[in-house]
Phi, psi and omega in degrees: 000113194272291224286085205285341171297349182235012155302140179309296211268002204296152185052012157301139152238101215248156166223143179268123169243051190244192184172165176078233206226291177320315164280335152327328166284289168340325182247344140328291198298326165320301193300313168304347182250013179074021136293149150264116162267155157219112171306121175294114130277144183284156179269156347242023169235039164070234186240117163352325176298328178279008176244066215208123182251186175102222132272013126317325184301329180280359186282334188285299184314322175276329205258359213217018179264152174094354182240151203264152180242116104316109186264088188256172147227100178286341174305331208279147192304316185288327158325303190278347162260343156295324186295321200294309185278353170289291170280010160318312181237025159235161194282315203228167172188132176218192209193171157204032203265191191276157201313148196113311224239336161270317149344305160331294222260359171105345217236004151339180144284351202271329159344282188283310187304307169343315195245050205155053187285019161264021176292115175285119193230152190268108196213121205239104172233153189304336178228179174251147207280143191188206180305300161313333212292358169311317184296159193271109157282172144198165189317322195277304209296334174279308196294357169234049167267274180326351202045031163297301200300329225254018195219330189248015180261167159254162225282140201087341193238066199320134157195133206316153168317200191237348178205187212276080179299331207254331132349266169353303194283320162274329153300349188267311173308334148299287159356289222288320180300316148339288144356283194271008236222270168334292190293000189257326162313323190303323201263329123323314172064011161273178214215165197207159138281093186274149167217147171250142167217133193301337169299287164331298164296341176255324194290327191265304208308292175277024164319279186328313175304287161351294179297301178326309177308306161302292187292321173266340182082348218237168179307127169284138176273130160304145192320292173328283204283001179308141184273126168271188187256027222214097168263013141264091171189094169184193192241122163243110189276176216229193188289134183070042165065017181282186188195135178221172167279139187192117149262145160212139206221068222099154167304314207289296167338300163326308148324297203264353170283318160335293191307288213281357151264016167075060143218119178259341180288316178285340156307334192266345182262123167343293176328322171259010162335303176273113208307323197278333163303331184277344183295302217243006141267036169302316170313316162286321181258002189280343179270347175271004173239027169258265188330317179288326186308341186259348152291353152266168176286174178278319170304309187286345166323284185280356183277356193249336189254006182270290223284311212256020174044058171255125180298138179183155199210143129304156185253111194258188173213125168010282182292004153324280207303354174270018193225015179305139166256012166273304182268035150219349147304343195235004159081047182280352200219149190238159175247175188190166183232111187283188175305296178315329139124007151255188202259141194229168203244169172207135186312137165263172183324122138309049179180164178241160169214111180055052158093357233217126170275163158226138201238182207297078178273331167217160193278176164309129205248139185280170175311147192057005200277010161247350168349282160330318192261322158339317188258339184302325187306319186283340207115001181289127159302177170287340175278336173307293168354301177314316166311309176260025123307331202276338169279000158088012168297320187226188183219098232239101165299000000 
């Protein structure tokens, strides 16, 4: 959608004070949907997040396109009255740093509202306040709070999701709060305080779990040792050691795995008619659904289970996806320009509106580089501007 004025969010104004992975989703999911974010940066080399090695290293680039960088020293008296005069005119601010650390600097909500009192303002911490709220979280440290970690290991051996889920989720939960937050001003003309936690979000993440646990009285097993409630729902290889995924979760599903892979003694016997029968006979049939299976190939595998509208994946590895030919035929990817400059694809917003994705209108922005249109904006000449570059308060590409 080039025409940024027809975007849901067109005439939002989010200001960022975040780092890391949550707040920085919170504020994708905004940008992308049309607010002008503007990123807070510290002087003079911007947010920590964009030098971050490791599994870190992918954060900055995915999380931070579509958005403007302002390069401040908010410490400074003249920073913090440009930052003051910044949120004068913005809708929203939101934040995700440690408990505490907005406060210091004034920029709480009671901070901010002071000087804006229809602010919607966003605040993403590891818990929501209570007993914890003190505490330092991080994605790792709630999922083996949650028995996230302890669900997704095989027993004993607790181990974190594969990707930074409870980041995400919270950020997007903040977003969503956000949102409704905005429509409730309309109706209102107050400004409110949201807050997210990382604690929290993964506690709703294992509910299901929970509930199991309830309903049934008996423990829950982690997923690897788990009875599922399927008895086709696993990874199976296939000839030359490949490997695919195959659910089959109804009878009538149950037919047709039959069907296109010849096996009529298990259809044809009464005993597996049924899922739960098939539950508590895995053990008979799964070695006669190995065997056939591993005398065919992985293509022809999934070309058969494509046909009989059976769920099934090959076992991929991340950088797979950038050459999927579902999310990029169907304009699920976006390009983006790394330092070096070259251009790399990145997944977009997992949803549509009235047919329309919304995708990549600016690249990730280097330090400071709207600095100049941020403050022209507020009303600053040039000569000012100029000033407080030259006292090193901000930093004007």
């Amino acid at each position: 959608m080039k025409d940024e004025k027809k975007l849901p969010l067109a005439g939002i104004r989010v200001l960022e004070f975040v780092h890391m992975v949550m707040g920085p989703a919170c504020g994708l999911l905004l940008a992308d949907l049309g607010a002008e974010v503007i990123k807070i940066e510290p002087l003079p080399q911007g947010d920590n997040t964009r030098r971050l090695m490791g599994s870190g290293a992918g954060y900055w680039m995915t999380y931070n396109r579509n958005k403007k960088s302002l390069s401040v020293d908010i410490k400074s008296e003249k920073g913090m009255s440009l930052v003051k005069d910044l949120i004068k005119t913005a809708d929203v601010v939101i934040e995700n740093f440690r408990p505490g650390a907005m406060k210091k600097l004034g920029l709480d909500y009671e901070g901010v509202k002071s000087i804006k009192p229809d602010i919607i303002y966003g605040s993403m911490k590891g818990f929501l306040p209570g007993p914890y709220e003190h505490r330092t979280a991080l994605d790792e440290v709630v999922q083996m709070m949650t028995g996230l970690a302890y669900m997704t290991g095989p027993e004993g051996r607790p181990l974190r999701a594969g990707a930074s889920v409870n980041d995400v989720m919270g950020g997007m939960f903040c977003a969503y709060s956000i949102v409704a937050a905005l429509y409730q001003r309309q109706l209102t003309g107050q400004g409110q305080l949201v807050e997210t936690g990382l604690f929290e979000n993964s506690a709703f993440l294992v509910a299901q779990h929970m509930m199991q646990r309830a309903v049934t009285d008996k423990p829950v097993a982690p997923m690897p040792n788990r009875v599922s409630a399927w008895a086709v729902y696993d990874v199976f290889n296939t000839k030359n050691n490949e490997q695919v995924f195959i659910g089959v979760v109804t009878d009538s599903q149950w037919i047709a795995f039959c069907d296109v892979f010849g096996l009529d003694a298990l259809k044809n016997n009464p005993d597996f008619a049924q899922n739960n029968q098939r539950v508590k006979a895995r053990e008979q049939i799964h070695p006669i659904i190995r065997e056939a299976l591993s005398q065919l190939d992985k293509i022809k595998v999934m070309e058969l289970c494509e046909q009989a509208g059976l769920p099934f994946s090959p076992i991929q590895r991340p950088e797979d996806l950038f050459e999927d030919i579902h999310l990029n035929e169907s304009g699920g990817m976006g390009n983006v320009v790394l330092e070096n400059g070259k251009q790399v694809k990145v997944p977009l917003l997992p949803f549509t509106m009235n047919g329309q994705r919304f995708g990549v209108r600016e690249n990730v922005p280097e330090v400071g580089e709207n600095t100049f249109e941020v403050l022209t904006s507020l009303g600053y000449d040039q000569v000012k501007i100029k000033e407080l570059t030259d006292s090193q308060v901000i930093k004007s590409n």
